[in-house]
N, CA, C and O atoms as a DFTB+ gen file, in Angstrom:
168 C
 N C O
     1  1      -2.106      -2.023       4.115
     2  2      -1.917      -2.555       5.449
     3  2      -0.462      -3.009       5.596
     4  3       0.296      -3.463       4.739
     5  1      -0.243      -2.752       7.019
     6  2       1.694      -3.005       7.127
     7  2       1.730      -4.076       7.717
     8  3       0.910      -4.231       8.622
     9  1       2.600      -5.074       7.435
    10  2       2.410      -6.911       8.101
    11  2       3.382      -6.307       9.199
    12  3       4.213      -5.406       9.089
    13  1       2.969      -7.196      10.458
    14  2       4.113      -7.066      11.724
    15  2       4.256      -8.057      12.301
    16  3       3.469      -9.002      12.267
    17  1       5.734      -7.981      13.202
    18  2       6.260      -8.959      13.661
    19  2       5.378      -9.516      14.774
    20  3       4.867      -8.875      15.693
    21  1       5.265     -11.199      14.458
    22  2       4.217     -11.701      15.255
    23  2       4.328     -11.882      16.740
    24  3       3.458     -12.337      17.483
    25  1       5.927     -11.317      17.172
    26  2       6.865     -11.919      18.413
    27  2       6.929     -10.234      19.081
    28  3       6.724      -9.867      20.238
    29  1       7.249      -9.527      18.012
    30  2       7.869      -8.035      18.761
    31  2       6.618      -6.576      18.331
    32  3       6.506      -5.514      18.943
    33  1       5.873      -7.016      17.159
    34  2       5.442      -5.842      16.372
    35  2       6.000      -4.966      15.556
    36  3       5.448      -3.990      15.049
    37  1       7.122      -5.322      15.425
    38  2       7.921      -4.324      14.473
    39  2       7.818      -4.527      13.248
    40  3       7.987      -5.667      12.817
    41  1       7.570      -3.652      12.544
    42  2       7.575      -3.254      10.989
    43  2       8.153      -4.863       9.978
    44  3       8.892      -5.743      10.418
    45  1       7.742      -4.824       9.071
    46  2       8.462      -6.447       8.555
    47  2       8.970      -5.708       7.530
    48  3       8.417      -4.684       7.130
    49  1      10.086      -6.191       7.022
    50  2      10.616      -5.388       6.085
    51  2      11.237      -6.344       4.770
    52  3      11.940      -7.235       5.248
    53  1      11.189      -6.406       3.494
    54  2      11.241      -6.946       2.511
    55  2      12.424      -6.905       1.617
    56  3      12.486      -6.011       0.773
    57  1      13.424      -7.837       1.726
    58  2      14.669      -8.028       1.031
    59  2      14.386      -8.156      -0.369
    60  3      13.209      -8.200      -0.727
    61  1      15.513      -8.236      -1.381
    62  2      15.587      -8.335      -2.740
    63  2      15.391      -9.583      -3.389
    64  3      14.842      -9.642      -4.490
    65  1      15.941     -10.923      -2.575
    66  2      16.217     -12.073      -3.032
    67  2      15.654     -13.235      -1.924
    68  3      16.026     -12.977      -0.779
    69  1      15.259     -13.822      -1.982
    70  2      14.865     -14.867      -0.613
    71  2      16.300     -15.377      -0.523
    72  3      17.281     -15.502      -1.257
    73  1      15.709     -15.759       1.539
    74  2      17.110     -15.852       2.055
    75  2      16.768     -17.207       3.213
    76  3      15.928     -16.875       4.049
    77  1      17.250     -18.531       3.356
    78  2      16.647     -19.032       3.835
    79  2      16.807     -18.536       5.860
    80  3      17.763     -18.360       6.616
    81  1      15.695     -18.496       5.969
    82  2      15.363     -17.877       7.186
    83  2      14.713     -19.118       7.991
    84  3      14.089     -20.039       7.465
    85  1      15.027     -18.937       9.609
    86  2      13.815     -19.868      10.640
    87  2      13.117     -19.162      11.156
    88  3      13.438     -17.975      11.207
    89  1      12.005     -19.562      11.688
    90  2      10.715     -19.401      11.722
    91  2      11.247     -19.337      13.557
    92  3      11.721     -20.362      14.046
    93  1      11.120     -18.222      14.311
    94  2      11.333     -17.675      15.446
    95  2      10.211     -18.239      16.371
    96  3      10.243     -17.927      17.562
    97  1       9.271     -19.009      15.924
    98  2       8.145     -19.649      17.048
    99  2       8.153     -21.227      16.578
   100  3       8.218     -21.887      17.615
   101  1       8.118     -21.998      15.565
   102  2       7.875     -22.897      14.951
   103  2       9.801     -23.848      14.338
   104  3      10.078     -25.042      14.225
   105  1      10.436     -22.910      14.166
   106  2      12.185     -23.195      14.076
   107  2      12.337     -24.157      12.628
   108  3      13.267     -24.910      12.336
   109  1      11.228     -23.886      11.927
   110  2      11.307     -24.297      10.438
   111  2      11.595     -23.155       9.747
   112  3      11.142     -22.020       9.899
   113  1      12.706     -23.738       8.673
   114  2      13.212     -22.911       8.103
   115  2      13.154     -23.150       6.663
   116  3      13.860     -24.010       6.136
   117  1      12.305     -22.387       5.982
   118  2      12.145     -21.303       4.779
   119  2      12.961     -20.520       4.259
   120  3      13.845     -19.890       4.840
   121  1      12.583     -20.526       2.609
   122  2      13.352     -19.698       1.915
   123  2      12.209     -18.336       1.575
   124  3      11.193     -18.434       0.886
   125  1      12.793     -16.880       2.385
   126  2      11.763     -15.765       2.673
   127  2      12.724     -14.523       2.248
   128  3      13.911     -14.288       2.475
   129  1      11.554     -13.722       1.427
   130  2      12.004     -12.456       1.456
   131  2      11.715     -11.186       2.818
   132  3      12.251     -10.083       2.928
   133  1      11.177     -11.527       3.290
   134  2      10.649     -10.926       5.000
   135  2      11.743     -11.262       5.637
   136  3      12.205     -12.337       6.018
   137  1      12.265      -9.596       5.724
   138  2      13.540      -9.639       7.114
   139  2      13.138     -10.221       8.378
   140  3      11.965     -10.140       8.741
   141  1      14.070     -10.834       9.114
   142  2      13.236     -12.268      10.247
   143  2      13.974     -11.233      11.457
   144  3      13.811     -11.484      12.651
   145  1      15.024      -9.724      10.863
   146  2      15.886      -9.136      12.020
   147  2      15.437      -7.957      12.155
   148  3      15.133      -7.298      11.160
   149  1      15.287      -7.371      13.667
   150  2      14.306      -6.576      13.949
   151  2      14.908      -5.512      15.589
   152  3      15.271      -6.215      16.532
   153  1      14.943      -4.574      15.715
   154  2      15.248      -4.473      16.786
   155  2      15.442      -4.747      18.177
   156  3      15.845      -4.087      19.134
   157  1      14.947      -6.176      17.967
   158  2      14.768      -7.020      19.343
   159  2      15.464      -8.223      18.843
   160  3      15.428      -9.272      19.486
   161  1      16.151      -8.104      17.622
   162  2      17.397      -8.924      17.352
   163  2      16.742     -10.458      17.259
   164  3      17.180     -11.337      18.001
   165  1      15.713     -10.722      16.347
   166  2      14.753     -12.237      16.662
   167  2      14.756     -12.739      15.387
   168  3      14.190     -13.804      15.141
């Protein structure tokens, strides 16, 4: 099963190293290997 973006649907895609990222609905920010950048730039 393919995880998708909860905002756009696009594909989630998986970096090498966690990167601390915010949370695009909630604006807490985590250290994630899930690309948070997506063709709708979010």
């Amino acid at each position: 099963m393919q995880e998708e973006c909860l905002i756009c649907k696009a594909p989630l895609e998986y970096l090498e190293a966690d990167v601390l990222m915010e949370c695009g609905i909630c604006h807490k920010k985590e250290l994630s290997k899930r690309c948070p950048f997506s063709k709708a730039n979010h």
